[in-house]
N, C-alpha and C positions, 0 to 999 in steps of 0.2 A: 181433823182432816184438812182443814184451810188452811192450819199452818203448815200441815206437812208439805201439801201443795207446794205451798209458796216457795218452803224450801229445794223444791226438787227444780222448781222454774230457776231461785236462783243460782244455783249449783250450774245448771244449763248454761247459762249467762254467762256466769265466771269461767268456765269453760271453754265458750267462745270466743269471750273476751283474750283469754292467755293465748287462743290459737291465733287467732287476728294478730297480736305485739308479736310472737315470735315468727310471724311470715314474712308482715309488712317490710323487715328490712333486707328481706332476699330479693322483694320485687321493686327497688329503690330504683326510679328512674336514671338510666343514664346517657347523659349524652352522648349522637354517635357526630361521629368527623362526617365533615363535607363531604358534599356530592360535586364530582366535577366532570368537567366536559374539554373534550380537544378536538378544534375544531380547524380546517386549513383553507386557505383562497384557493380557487382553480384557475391558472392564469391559461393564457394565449402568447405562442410567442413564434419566432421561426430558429430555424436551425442556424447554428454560428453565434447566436444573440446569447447575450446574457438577460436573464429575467429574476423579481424578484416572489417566492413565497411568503405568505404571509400565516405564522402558526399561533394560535391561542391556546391559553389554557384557561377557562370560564366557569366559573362558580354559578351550579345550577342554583342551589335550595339560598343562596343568599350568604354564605358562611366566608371568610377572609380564607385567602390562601395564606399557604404558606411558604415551604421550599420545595423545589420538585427536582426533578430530574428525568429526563424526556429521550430515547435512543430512539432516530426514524433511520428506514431505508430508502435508498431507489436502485434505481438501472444505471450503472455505470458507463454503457453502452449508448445510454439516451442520454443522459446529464451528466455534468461536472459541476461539485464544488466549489463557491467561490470563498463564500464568508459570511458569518451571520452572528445572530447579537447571542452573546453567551452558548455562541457555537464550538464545538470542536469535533475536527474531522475525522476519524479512524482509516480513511485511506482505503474502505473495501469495501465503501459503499453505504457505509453507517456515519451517522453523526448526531453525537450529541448536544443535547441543550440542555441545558441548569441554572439555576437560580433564581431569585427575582427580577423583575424586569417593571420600570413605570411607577407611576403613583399611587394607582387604582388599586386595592388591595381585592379585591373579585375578577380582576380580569387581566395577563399578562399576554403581552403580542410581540413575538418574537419573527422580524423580517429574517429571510433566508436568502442570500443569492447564490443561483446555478447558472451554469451554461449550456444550450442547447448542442446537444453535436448531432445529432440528422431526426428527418421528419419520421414524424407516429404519434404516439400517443403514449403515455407512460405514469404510472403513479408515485408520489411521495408517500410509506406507510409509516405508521409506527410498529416500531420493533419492540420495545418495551417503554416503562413507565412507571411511577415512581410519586404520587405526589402525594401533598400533606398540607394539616390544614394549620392556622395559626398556633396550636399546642402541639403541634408535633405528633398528631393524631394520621395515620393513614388513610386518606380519601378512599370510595370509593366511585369508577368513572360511570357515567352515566352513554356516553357515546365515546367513540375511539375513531375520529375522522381521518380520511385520506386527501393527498390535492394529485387530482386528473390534471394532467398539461398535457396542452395539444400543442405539438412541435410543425408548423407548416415548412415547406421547402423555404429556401436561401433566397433573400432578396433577390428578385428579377433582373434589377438592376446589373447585380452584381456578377449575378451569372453570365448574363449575357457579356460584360464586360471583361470576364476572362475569359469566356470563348473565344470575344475577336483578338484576346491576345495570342490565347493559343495559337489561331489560325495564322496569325502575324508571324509567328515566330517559324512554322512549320514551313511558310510558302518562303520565308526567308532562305531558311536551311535549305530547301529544297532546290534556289534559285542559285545558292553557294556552290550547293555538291555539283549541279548541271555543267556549272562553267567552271570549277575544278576539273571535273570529267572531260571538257573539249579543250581543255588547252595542258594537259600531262598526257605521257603516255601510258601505254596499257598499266605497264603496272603502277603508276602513280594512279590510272583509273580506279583499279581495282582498291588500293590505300584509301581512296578517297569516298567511295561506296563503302567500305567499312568504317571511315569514322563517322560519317552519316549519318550510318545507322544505330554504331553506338552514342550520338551527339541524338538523337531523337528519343532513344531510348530513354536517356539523360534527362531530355530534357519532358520526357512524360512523368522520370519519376519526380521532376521539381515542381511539386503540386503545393505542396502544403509546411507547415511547422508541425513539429509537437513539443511539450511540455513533459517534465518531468511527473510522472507519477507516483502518488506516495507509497503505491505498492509494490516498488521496484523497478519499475520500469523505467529504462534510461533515456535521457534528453537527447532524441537527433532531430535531424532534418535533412532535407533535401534540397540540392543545389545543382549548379550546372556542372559538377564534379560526381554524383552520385550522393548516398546515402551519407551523412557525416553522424559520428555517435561519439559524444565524448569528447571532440576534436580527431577522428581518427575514421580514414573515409575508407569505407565499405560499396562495392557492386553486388546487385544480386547475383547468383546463379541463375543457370537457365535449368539446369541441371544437378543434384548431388546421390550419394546413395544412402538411399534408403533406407540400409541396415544401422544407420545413424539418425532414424526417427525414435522420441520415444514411444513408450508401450503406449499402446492404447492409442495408437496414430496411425493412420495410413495414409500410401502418397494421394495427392493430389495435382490439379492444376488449380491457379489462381491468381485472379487478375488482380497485379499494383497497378493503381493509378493508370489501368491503359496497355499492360503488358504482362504477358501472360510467363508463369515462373514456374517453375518446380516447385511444392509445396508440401507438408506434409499438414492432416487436418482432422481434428478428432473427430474418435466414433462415435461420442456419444456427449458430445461435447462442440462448444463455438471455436475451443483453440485452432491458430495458425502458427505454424513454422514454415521459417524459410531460410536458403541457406546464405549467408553472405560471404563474400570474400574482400578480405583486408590487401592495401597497395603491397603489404612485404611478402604476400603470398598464403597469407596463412587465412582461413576462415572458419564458421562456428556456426552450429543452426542458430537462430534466434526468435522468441518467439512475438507475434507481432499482434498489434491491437489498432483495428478499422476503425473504433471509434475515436482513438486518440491519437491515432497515427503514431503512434508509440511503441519502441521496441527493448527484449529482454534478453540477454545472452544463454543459451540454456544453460544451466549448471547444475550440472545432478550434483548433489551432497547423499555422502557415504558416511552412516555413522559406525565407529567401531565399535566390538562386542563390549559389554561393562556388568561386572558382576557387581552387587549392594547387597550387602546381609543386613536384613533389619536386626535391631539390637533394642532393648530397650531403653525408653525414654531417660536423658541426662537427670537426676533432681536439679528443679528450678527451670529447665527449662519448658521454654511457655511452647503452644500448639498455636500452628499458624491459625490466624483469624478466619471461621466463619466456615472451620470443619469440628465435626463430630467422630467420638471413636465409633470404631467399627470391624470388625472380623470379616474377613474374605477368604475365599478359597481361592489359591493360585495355585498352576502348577501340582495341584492333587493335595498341597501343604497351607496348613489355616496362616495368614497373614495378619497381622495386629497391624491398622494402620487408622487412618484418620479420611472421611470424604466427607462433601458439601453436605449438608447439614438437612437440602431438601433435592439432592441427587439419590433418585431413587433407581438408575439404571446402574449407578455403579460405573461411571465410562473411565474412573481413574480412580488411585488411592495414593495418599501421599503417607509413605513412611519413614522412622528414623534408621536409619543406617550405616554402615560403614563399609568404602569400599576396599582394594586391593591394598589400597597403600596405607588405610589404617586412618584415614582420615574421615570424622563423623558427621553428617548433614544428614536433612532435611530432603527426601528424593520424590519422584513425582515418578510412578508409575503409569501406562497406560495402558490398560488392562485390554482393550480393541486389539491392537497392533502392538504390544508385548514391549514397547517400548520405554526406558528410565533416562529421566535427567536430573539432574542436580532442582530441590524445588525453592523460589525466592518468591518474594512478592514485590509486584513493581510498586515502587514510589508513584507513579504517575495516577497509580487506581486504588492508593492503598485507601483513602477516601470512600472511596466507593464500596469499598469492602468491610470500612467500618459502619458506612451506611446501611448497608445489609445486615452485617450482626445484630445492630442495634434493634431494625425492623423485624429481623425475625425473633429476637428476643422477647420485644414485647408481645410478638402473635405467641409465644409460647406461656409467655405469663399470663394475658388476655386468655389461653384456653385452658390454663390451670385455674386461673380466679373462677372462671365459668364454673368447670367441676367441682371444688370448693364450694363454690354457693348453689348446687346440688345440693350436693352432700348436705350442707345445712337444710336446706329444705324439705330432704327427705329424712331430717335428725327430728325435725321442728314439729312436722304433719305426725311421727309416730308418736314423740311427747304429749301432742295433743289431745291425741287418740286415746293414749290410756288414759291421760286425766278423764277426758269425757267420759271413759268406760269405768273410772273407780267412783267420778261423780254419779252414774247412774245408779252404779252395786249397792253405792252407800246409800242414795235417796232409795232403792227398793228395799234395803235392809228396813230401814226403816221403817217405811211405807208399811212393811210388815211385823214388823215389831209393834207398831200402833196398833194395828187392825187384833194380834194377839190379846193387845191389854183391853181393847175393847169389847170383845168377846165378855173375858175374864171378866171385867168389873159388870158385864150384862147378866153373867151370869149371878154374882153374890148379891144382886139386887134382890132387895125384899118383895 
């Protein structure tokens, strides 16, 4: 009986033991990627100034960075743009940051300079983000920080200082027109009260500069001639018609600089238009930007109709990076085409086709607003798009390795299982197979 024991203990054992070697390598420690942090200064500044932000990226748990890539926003309407370390602008209010920056391999500090254009208050956020750690592993963020700047009104100084110009200039004109008026007759009076008037006008609209904007909007200014855009001088209207607003606008008044215009101003929206008139006669609404003193010629674009029969795929030819195929219903008819790989709304599908004149490309659907255009990939982001496949490739191997090492684990835990259960079968078989033969030899005892 003691050795049967023994034997069913060590069956037990070995049992365990084989369950122990075929687990332990499913629960193999693995390293995870950094934990990181972004964090921003909250400056103070006043309106007109340029200031600078101050943006990190900070290794919480201690881990080296490695390369990132950082998209923020702000308020186009409160800041501008200037220039920053491994900055680039987008021009609509986004900008990004990339690279490494510094010596420090735990902490990169990336200066930002902006321009204030009027008093408030306003934030810098992040839009997206991107970082990694020394193996090219995907962080994850621990905080996602913003910078509050508080915009105070325009040096005192200063203001006061163009007010007494103003004043200088107005009692000037005023002092002109007076003694114009007393020494012509009526009708040089009357000439003389209208340029006056237009010469004030003039000179309420010569407030300011603007600057080109990267989102179209054209370089004027304002001088003692009116509006100049281009090289090419522009008066307001006081007046134009209205059935020359676009959609979604209605008229308005609105004060330039001092002088109250015709306007037209969205419903649901900050837009302004207004109309100007060019010296050869001819003018155009344009629409205009308070923050930047900045103005844009309206131009509606008209696309023509364009038919594309998808066809199928060239051999050899490759699919643009960083879509997946996918079947769509257009039009009541199934569409074979290709979309973002984790665009789950479907807001476009890119397919191959061919249009009227027999010529094959690469087309970009927009499934919202029914609209196709020919599809390319910019050079300037193809980077970035390869950055992407790559990341999501590895989240897709990272969750296949997962299930994989399931799957072993749930192969390993059943292996175990019988063994234990054919060790047991076999130590009771026995168990009683002894206890038989002992019987048996109790009983042919003399």
């Amino acid at each position: 009986m003691k050795k049967l024991r023994k034997k069913v203990v060590n069956g037990l054992a070995m049992g365990i033991c084989c369950l122990g070697l075929s687990v332990t390598p499913m629960f193999t420690t693995t390293a995870h990627a950094l934990t990181a942090r972004i964090a921003f200064s909250d400056p103070t500044t006043s309106a007109g100034e340029e200031f600078k932000v101050t943006m990190k990226v900070i290794s919480v748990d201690g881990g080296s960075i490695g390369d990132n890539s950082i998209v923020i926003k702000y308020d186009t309407s409160y800041l501008k743009f200037v220039d920053g370390t491994n900055a680039t602008s987008y021009g609509d209010g986004t900008v990004r940051v990339a690279g490494k920056v510094g010596d420090n391999p735990y902490e990169f500090a990336y200066t930002l300079t902006f321009k204030a254009l009027k008093q408030g208050e306003t934030n810098i956020d992040v839009k997206s983000w991107g970082i990694l750690d020394k193996d090219n592993n995907a962080a994850s963020l621990d905080k996602r920080g913003s910078s509050k700047i508080t915009i105070s009104e325009a040096a005192a100084a200063t203001t006061t200082a163009e007010s007494s110009s103003q004043e200088t200039t107005t009692a000037q004109e005023t002092t002109t027109a007076q003694t114009t008026a007393e020494t012509s007759s009526t009708a040089e009076s009357s000439s003389a009260s209208q340029s006056s008037e237009t010469s004030s006008q003039k000179s309420s609209d010569a407030s300011s500069s603007a600057q080109t904007s990267a989102a179209g909007e054209t370089k004027a200014y304002s001088d003692a001639d009116g509006i100049v855009i281009e090289g090419k001088k522009y008066t307001l209207a006081k007046t134009f018609d209205k059935s020359l607003l676009p959609e979604n606008f209605d008229e308005a008044k609105y004060d330039y600089h001092g002088t109250a215009v015709a306007a037209g101003k969205e419903l649901d929206g900050n837009l302004v238009v207004m109309y100007l008139n060019a010296e050869d006669g001819s003018g155009s609404l344009f629409f205009y930007n308070e923050a930047t003193d900045t103005w844009m010629e309206d131009s509606p674009v008209t696309v023509a109709a364009k038919t594309v029969t998808p066809i199928p795929l060239d051999e050899g030819l490759a699919v643009p990076k960083g879509f997946e195929e996918a079947t769509l219903d257009v039009n009541g008819k199934k569409i074979k085409g290709w979309v973002w790989a984790t665009d789950k709304e479907h807001n476009y599908v890119v397919v191959y086709g061919m249009n009227k004149d027999g010529n094959k490309d690469f087309y970009r659907l927009d499934l919202k607003e029914m609209t196709i255009q020919r599809y390319f990939e910019d050079p300037a982001i193809d980077g970035n798009t390869a950055d992407y496949v790559d990341t999501f490739q590895q989240y897709k191997q990272l969750k296949l390795d997962y299930k994989k090492r399931g799957n072993k684990l749930h192969i390993a835990a059943g292996v175990a299982g019988i063994a234990i259960l054919g060790f047991l079968y076999l130590a009771f078989r026995d168990l009683k197979s002894g206890k038989r033969r002992w019987q048996i030899e109790r009983i042919h005892q003399p």
